[in-house]
C-alpha positions in Angstrom: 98.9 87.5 105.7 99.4 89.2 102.8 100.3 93.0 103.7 98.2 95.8 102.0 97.5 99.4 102.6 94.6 98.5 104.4 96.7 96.1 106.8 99.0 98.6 107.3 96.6 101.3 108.7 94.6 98.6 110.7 98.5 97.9 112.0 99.6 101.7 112.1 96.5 104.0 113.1 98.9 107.2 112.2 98.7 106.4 108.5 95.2 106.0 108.4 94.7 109.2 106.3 97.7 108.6 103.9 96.8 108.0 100.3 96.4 104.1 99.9 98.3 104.6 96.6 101.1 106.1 98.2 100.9 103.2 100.6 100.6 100.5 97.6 103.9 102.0 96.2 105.8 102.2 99.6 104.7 98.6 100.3 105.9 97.3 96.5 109.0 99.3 97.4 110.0 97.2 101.0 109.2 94.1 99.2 112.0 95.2 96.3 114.6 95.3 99.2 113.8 91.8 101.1 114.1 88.3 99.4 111.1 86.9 100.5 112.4 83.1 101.0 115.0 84.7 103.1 112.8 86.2 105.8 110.2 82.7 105.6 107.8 83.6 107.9 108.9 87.2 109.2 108.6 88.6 105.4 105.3 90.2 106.2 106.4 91.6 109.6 109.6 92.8 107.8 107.9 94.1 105.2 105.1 96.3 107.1 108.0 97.7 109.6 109.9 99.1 106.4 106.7 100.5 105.0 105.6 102.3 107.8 108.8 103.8 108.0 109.2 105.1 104.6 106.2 106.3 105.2 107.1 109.0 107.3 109.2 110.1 104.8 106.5 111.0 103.1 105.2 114.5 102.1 101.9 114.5 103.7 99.1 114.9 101.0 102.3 113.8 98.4 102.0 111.0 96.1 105.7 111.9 95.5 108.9 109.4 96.6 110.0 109.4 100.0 113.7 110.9 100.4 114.9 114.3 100.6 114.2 117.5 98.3 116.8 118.4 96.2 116.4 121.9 94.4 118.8 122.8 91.3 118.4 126.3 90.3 120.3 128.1 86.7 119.0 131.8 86.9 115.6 131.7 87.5 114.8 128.5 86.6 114.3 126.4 90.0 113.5 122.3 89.2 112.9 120.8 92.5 112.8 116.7 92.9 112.7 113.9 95.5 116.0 111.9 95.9 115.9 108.7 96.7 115.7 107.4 100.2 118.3 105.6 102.0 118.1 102.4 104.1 121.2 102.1 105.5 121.3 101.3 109.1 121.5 104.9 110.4 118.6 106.3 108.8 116.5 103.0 109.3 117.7 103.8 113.1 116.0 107.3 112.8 112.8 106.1 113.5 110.9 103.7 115.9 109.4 102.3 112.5 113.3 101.5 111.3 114.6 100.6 114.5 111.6 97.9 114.6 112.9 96.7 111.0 116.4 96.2 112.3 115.5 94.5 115.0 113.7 91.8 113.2 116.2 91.5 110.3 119.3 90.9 113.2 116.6 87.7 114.5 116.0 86.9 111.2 119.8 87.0 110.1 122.1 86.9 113.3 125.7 87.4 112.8 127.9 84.6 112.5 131.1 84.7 114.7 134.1 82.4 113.0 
């Protein structure tokens, strides 16, 4: 299965109305972050967990990047921008989405003990 942004409405019913453009990006986004030969056959499971949570990061109506709003202001000029969003382990754990991803990357890649 090859995931799109029609795959990942079908699998997530709450994004149904996002932008499939914004979904495109957010999918070529989790694919940056995994190696796909590492995750074999959990890739596109992987890879629609991580979408679907960056997607709630995601200003609704927004083609902008998920991650939080940062606002520099010099007198009264204001520039507002996105910064990038994080995926270490706490803020993947701050949604079901995440929590899903981690879970399936600790099958994928237990821990060794030595």
């Amino acid at each position: 299965m090859t995931v799109t942004a029609a795959t990942i409405k079908e699998r997530f019913p709450e994004f149904a109305t996002v932008i499939s453009g914004d979904v495109e990006s957010l999918i070529a986004e989790s694919k940056r972050q995994m190696n796909e030969s590492a995750w074999g056959s959990k890739f596109d499971d992987g890879v629609s967990w991580l979408t679907a949570h960056l997607l709630l990061n995601l200003p609704s109506g927004s083609t902008a990047a998920p991650g939080s709003v940062t606002t520099k202001k010099v007198s009264k000029l204001s520039l507002s921008f996105r910064a990038g969003a994080a995926l270490t382990d706490d803020a993947l754990g701050s949604t079901a989405f995440g929590k899903s991803y981690l879970g399936l990357r600790k099958l994928t890649f237990p821990s060794r003990v030595l």
